[in-house]
N, C-alpha and C positions, 0 to 999 in steps of 0.2 A: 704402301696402300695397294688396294685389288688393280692389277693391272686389264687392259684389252689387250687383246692378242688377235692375229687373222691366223686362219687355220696352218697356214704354211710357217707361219713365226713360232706356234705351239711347237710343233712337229720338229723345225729347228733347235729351237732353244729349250723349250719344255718338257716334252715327252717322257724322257727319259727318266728325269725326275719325279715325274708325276707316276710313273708305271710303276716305280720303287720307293714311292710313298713311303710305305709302313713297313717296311724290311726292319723290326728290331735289330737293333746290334746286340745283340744277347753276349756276343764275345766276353766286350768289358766288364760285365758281371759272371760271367762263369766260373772262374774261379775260388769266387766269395759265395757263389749259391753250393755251388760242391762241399765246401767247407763246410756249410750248416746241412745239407742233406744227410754227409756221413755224420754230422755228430750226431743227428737226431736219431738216423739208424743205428748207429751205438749206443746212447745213451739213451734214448730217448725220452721220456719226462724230465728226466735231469735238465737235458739242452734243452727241453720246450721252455722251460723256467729262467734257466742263463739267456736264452736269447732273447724272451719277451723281455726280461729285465735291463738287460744293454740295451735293446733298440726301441723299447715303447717303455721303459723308465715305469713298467706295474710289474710287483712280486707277487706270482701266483704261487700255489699249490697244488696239490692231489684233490684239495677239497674245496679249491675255487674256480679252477679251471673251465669249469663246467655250470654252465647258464642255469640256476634253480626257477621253478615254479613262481617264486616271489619276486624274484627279480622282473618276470617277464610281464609281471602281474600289475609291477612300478614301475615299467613302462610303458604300459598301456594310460596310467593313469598321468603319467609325465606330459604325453601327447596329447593336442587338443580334439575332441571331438571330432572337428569337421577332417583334421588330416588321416584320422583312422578310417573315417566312412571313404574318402578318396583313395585308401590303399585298397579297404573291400571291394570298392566296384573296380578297381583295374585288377585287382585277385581275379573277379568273378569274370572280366570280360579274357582274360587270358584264360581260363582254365574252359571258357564254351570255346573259343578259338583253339587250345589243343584237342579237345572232345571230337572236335566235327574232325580234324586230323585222324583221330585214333581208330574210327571206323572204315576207314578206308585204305588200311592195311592188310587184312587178312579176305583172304580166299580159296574159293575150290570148284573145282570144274571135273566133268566125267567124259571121257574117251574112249571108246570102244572099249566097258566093263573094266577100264580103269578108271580110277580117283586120284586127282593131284590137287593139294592145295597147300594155304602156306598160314602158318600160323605165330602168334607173334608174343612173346615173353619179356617180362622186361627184364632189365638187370636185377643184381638183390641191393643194392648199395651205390647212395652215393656222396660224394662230397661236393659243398657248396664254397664257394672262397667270396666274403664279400667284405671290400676294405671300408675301414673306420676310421676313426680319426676328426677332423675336423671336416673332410668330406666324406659323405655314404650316401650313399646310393640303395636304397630300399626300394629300387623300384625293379635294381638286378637283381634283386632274393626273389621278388616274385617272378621274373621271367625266369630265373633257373630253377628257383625249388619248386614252381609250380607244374610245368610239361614231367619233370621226374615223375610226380604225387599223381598226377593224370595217368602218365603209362602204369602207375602200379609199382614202383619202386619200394620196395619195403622197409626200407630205412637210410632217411635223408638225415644230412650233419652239415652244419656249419660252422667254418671258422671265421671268428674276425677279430680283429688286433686289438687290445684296451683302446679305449675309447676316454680321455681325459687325466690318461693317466691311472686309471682305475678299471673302472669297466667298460661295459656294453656301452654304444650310442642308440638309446630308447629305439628309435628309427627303424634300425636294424631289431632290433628283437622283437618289433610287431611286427614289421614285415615278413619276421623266420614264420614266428606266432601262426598268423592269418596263412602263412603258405603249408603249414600245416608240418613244420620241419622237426623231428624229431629228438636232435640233438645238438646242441649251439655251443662253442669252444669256445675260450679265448684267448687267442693264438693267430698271431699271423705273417704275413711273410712268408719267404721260402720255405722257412720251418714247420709254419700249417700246412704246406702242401706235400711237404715231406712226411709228416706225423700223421696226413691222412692217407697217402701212399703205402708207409711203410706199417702203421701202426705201433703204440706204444700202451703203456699200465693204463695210462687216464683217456686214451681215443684209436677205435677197432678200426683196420686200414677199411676203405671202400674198393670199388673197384673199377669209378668211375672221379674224375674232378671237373666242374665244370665252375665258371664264374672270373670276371676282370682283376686285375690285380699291377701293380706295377711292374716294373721291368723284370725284378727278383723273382717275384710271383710267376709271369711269363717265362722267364728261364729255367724255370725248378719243375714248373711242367714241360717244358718241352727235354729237357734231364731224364726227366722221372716217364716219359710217355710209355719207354719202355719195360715200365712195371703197374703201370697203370694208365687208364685210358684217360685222355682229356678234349675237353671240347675243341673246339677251330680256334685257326688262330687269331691273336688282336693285336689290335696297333690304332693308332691315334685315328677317331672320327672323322668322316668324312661326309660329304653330300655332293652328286652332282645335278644343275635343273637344268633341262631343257626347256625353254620357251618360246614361244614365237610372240609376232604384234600383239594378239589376244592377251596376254600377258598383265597380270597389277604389276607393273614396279617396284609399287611397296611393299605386297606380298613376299616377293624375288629374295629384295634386301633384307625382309626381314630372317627368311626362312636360309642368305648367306650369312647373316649377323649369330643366329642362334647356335649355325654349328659349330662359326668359330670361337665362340666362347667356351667351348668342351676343355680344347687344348690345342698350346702356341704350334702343336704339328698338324692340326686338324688341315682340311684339305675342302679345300670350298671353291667350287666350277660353277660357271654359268657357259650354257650353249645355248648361242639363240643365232637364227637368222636375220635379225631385225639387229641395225644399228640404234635406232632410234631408242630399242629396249634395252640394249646393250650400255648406252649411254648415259640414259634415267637412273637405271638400276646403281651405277658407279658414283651418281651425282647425289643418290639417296643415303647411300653406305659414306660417302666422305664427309656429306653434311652431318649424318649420326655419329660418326664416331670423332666428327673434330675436338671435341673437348676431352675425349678419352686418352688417357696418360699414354704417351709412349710404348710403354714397359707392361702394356696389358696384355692378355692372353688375346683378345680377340686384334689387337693392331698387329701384335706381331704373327699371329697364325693368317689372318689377312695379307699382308707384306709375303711373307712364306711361302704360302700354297693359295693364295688368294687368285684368281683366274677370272677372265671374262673371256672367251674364245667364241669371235662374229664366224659362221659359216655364208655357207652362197644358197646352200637349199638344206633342210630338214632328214633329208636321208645321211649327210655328212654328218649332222649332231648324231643320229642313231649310231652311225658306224663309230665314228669317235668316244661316244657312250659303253658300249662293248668292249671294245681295247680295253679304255679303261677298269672297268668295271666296279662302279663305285657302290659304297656301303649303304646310300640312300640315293636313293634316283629319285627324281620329280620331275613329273612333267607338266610344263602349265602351257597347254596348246589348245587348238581352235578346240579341235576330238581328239585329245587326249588316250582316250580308251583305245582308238584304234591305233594307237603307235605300240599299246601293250605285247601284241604278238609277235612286233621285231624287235623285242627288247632280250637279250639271252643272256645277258651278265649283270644281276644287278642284288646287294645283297636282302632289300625290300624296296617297294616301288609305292609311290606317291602321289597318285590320280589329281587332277584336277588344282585348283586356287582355293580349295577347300580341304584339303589334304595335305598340313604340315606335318613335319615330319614331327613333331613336338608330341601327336598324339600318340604315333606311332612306339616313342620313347617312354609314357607313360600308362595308357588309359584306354584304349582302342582295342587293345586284345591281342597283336599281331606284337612278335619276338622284338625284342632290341637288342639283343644279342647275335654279332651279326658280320661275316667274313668282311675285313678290311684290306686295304693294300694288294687289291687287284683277286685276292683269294675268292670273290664271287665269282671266277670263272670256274672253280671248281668245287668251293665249299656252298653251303646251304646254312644260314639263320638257324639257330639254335631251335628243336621242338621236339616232341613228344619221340616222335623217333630216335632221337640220339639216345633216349634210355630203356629202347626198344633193340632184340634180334628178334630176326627169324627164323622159323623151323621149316621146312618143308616136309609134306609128309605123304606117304603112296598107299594107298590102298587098291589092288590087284586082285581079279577073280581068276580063276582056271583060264578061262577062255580068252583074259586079260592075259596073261603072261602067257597060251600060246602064241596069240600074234607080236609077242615083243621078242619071243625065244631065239627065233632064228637071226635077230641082228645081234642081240644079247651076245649071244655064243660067237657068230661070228668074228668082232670086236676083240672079243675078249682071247679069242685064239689069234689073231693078229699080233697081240701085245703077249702072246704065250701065259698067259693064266690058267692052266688048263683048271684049276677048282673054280674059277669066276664060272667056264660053262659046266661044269661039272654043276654046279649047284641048280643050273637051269634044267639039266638033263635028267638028275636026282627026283625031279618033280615029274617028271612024266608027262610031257607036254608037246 
């Protein structure tokens, strides 16, 4: 069960563990993803077919492979009502949340009669990976294929594995649907990530991949990264909250209860300065989960990565917070908002006792896709950027490139160019 910790017992006995969370062991599967990468660059449609049929037990074709109009039509009509309106409005709140993003990229300013500014393009392609089966998650189609379809992307695809033996899981194909996706496989595993890398007869490579996937999945892009580009990396869920006395209890537990139900590696921290909350919080979590079997994802991801770590004062949770740098931060303190600005490592952030992270995963607008395993100190949550470059671009008058001339030339006879100034001096300036 969730243990307490004082901060000098963490540092001993924890840390270490905790820093290296989500380090996939990609090893043990490399071997087997290489295998189905080169068959499907070989072969391609051929392997897309042997391998769906070995591993997801459905015989495709050339001419089913590929998600029609009526299917998508049967899965609208499969799903109730109220869960379609609930996909729209988390479409609608994700896609104002990348919008307000996408105007605050591009610019231009003037300098003594010159023009510099910076202008932004998106990719032309890309692919979407979102797993089936008996769990899916439609709620990642929208966070991935939606920020693409904002920046401009011109053609979005999805792959996802049979779904019952057969096909699609409804779920997923509304969610491609509403995200506006324009082309849906079915195909998955390594092998979709390969066949949208490499390209085959039945699916045109992209030249991006984004979206979760098992460990295969995870290995066959980081394989494949250097032929095609792929999002951040992932690893098992995580949350850390900081709290003080102001603190619900039951909020606390409930918002360490939720993450660990993701998965048995999930990683679930509380930092608080208060024993007393520290206490509550532990005494809530053991009375809920007393009757839950052993062998459940949330006892054993609890037991695992489960934490309570008392500090002496609230700047030690910040600092401790950063180290780490965990996939959900939450803060549930007196001012909250003002801990915001010493917060520098975190993969999205969680204001207040009204600010579970629950929203954040569905309905709020804000990414769920989102660097784990310490990678917030250097990666950023999935958005409209990722399927964005930029260009910079100069516009120069006469009187613009005399006063740049004499460093121009300068410079560039330093590194002996003598055509870089030659090109300056050609202009007569």
């Amino acid at each position: 069960m969730i243990r307490i910790a004082t901060v000098q017992e963490f540092e001993d006995d924890n840390f270490y563990e905790i820093l290296n969370r989500a380090r996939l062991d990609l090893a043990s599967v490399e071997k087997d993803t290489r295998e189905i990468i080169d068959s499907v660059k070989s072969r391609g449609d051929e392997a897309l077919f042997d391998l769906t049929e070995k591993f997801d037990g459905a015989k495709l074709n050339i001419g089913t492979i590929k998600a029609t109009k009526k299917e998508i039509t049967e899965a609208h009509e499969t799903i109730k009502p109220a869960e379609i309106k609930a996909m729209n409005k988390a479409a609608a709140n994700i896609k104002k949340f990348q919008q307000l993003q996408l105007g605050r990229i591009e610019f231009e300013y003037e300098k003594q009669e010159v023009k510099l500014g910076l202008i932004s393009r998106s990719i032309s392609s890309v692919g979407v990976y979102a797993p089936g089966g008996k769990t899916c998650y439609p709620s990642s189609v929208l966070m991935s294929a939606i920020p693409a379809k904002v920046a401009g992307v011109e053609r979005i695809i999805l792959c996802s594995p049979p779904s019952f033996k057969t096909r699609f899981n409804p779920y997923i194909l509304v969610a491609a649907d509403i995200a506006e996706v324009d082309e849906i496989y079915c195909v998955g595993g390594a092998q979709a990530i390969a066949a949208m890398a490499y390209g085959t007869k039945s699916i045109k490579p992209v030249e991006k991949i984004v979206g979760p996937g098992n460990i295969y999945v995870n290995a066959a892009k980081q394989i494949l990264s250097n032929e095609v580009a792929i999002d951040l990396p992932a690893g098992p869920s995580e949350i850390l909250i900081i709290a003080d006395i102001t603190a619900k209890a039951e909020f606390v537990a409930a918002d360490i209860l939720a993450q660990a139900e993701h998965d048995e590696n999930a990683t679930c921290i509380l930092i608080t300065d208060s024993k007393k909350i520290a206490g509550e919080v532990r005494k809530i979590i053991v009375t809920i989960t007393e009757n839950i079997p052993e062998e459940s994802t949330v006892k054993i991801a609890l037991k695992k990565r489960g934490l309570i770590i008392v500090v002496n004062k609230m700047e030690e949770a910040i600092k401790l917070s950063n180290r780490i740098a965990p996939e959900h931060l939450t803060i549930m303190t007196k001012n909250s908002s003002s801990l915001l600005k010493k917060i520098r490592n975190a993969g999205a952030i969680f204001l207040g006792r009204y600010s579970p992270v629950a929203i954040g995963d569905y309905s709020v607008g804000t990414n769920h896709v989102l660097p784990t395993g310490g990678y917030a100190k250097t990666y950023s949550g999935l958005s409209v950027r990722d399927f964005l470059k930029t260009i910079s671009y100069v516009n120069c008058s006469s009187k613009g490139l005399k006063k740049l001339a004499k460093t121009t030339r300068t410079l560039a006879d330093i590194e002996k160019l003598s055509f870089h100034s030659k090109s300056i001096e050609v202009r007569d300036v």
